[in-house]
C-alpha positions, 0 to 999 in steps of 0.5 A: 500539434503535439502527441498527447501522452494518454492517462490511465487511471487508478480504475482501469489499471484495475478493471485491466488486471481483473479481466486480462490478467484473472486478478480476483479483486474481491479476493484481494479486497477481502484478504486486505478487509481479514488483516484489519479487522482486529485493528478496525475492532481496536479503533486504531487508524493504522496497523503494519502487516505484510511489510505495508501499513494500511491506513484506516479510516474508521472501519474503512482501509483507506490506502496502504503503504510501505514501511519506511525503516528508519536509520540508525545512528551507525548505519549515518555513520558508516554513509558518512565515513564511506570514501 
C-alpha cells in the first residue's frame, strides 16, 4: 500500500492562517472589497491595483491575479544576442 500525500484546500489554508496566524479575513476582504469599488461603479470586469489585477464579476471580486509585464522589443533583443 502507498502513503497518501494529503490535499488541503483553499478553505482550510484559509481558516489556518485566520486562527493559528491572527490573519483578520474580514479585514483583508474589505480592504480588496474598498480597492474596487469604483471599478465595480464603472462596470468594468477588471482593475490593476497593488501590483495585482482583480477580476470582477458584476460586483463581485471573483480572483486576483499578477500583472504580467510584457516585453519589449529590446529586452528579446538583448535574450537573443546574450552568449
Amino acid at each position: 500500500m502507498t502513503a497518501r500525500e494529503p490535499i488541503v484546500t483553499d478553505h482550510a489554508v484559509v481558516r489556518y492562517l485566520e486562527r493559528v496566524h491572527g490573519l483578520d479575513v474580514a479585514a483583508v476582504r474589505e480592504h480588496i472589497a474598498g480597492r474596487a469599488a469604483t471599478a465595480v461603479e464603472l462596470g468594468a470586469i477588471a482593475v490593476q491595483i497593488e501590483g495585482v489585477r482583480m477580476h470582477l464579476a458584476d460586483v463581485t471580486v471573483v480572483t486576483v491575479t499578477p500583472i504580467r509585464r510584457r516585453k519589449r522589443k529590446a529586452d528579446r533583443r538583448d535574450l537573443r544576442e546574450a552568449p
